[in-house]
C-alpha positions in Angstrom: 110.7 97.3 85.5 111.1 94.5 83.4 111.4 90.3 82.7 115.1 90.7 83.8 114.1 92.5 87.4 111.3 90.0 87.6 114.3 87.8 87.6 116.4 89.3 89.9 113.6 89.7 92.5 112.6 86.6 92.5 116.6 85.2 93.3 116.4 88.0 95.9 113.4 87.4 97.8 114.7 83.4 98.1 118.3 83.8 98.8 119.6 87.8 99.5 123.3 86.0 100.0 123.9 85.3 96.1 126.9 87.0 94.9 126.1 89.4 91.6 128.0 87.3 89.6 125.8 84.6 90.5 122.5 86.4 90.2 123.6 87.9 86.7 124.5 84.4 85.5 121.5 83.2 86.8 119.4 85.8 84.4 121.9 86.6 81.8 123.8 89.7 82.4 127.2 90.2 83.4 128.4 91.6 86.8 128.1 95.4 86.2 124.4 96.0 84.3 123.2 93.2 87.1 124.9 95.7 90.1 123.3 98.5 88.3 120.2 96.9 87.9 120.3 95.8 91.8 121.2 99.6 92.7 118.5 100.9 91.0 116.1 98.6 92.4 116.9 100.0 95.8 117.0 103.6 95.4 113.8 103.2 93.5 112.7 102.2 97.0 111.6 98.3 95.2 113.9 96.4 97.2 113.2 97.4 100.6 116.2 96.1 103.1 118.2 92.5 102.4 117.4 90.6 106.2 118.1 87.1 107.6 114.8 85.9 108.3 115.2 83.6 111.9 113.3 80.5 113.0 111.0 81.7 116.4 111.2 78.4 117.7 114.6 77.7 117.6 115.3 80.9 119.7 112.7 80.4 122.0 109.3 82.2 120.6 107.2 79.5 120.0 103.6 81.3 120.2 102.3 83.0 117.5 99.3 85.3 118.3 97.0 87.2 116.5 95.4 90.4 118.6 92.7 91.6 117.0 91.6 95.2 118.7 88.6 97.6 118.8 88.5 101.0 120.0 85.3 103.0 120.7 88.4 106.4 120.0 89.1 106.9 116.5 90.6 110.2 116.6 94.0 111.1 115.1 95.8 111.7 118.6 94.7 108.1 119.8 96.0 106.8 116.7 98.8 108.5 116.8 99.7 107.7 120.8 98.5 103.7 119.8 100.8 103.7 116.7 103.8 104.5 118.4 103.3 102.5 121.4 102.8 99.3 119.6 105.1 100.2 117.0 108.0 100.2 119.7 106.6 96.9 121.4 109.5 94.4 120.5 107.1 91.1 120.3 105.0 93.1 117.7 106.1 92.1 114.1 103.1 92.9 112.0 100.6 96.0 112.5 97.8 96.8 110.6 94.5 99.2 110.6 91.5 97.0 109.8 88.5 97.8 107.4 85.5 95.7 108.6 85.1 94.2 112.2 88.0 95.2 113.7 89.9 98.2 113.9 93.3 97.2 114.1 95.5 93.4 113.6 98.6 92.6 115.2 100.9 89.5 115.1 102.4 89.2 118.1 105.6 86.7 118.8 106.4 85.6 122.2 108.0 82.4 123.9 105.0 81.0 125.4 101.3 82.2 127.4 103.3 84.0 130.6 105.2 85.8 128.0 102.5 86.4 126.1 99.8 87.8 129.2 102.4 90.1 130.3 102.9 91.7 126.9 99.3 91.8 126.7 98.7 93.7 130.2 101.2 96.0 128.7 98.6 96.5 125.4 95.5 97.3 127.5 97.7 99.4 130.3 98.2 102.1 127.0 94.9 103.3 126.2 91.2 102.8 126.5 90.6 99.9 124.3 86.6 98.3 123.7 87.7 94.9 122.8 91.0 92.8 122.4 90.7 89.8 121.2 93.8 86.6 120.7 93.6 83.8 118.9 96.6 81.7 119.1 98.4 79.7 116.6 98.2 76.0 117.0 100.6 75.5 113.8 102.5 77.3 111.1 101.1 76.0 107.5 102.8 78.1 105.6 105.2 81.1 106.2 107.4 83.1 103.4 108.6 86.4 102.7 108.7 86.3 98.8 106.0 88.5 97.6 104.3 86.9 94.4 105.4 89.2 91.2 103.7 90.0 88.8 103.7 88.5 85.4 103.6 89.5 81.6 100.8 92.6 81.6 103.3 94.5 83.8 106.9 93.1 82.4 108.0 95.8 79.4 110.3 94.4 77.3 114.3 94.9 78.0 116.4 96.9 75.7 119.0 95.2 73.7 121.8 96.0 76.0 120.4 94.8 78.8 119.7 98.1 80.9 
């Protein structure tokens, strides 16, 4: 990966809906090394999926929550059986195993506290669980998808020909 990538990330992660010609005028390459470039960037598994990212509250989903959980069970089958039922729970967007405090972190979306206690009799209805605890968003400071990328250490320098 190199300073031209960089580049094309970075247009990427802010607007997925630029044409190729755009992005390769945007970092110097015309419209067939920037495809290729674009190509290999996904196959190599670096660009992930290209998503329209929605507003919550415009659609109804105004309550952020964050669940943290504890579980005295920390075997691979309860993992396993917890994973895939929260994994498949719609109003879950993030899921995470915790070091520290907490064994597992979830940010949950839903349109307001009655949405919110049904989904979360649904959580402790799956398994034994020692502690659940929600703290609630009172507002959104900041919110983006675009991962920060890295800078010159990692950037190798790109071949004459632009490949």
């Amino acid at each position: 990966m190199d300073a031209i990538d960089l580049k094309i990330l970075a247009l990427l992660q802010n607007d997925a809906t630029l044409s190729i010609a755009q992005i390769g005028e945007r970092v110097g390459l015309s419209q067939t090394p920037c495809w290729k470039r674009i190509q290999r960037l996904e196959a190599d598994g670096v660009i992930d999926r290209r998503v329209a990212v929605l507003d919550p509250v415009k659609l109804g989903l105004g309550l952020t929550v964050f669940v943290s959980i504890e579980t005295s069970d920390h075997s691979r089958e309860w993992l396993e059986r917890f994973a895939a039922t929260v994994s498949g729970m719609p109003e879950v967007l993030e899921f995470y195993r915790m070091a520290g405090d907490v064994d597992y972190m979830l940010r949950v979306v839903v349109a307001d506290m009655q949405a919110y206690d049904a989904f979360y009799k649904r959580l402790i209805a799956v398994l034994p669980l020692k502690n659940v605890t929600s703290r609630f968003a009172m507002e959104k400071v900041k919110s983006t998808t675009a991962l920060p990328l890295p800078t010159a250490p990692f950037i190798q320098p790109v071949a004459a020909n632009g490949k």
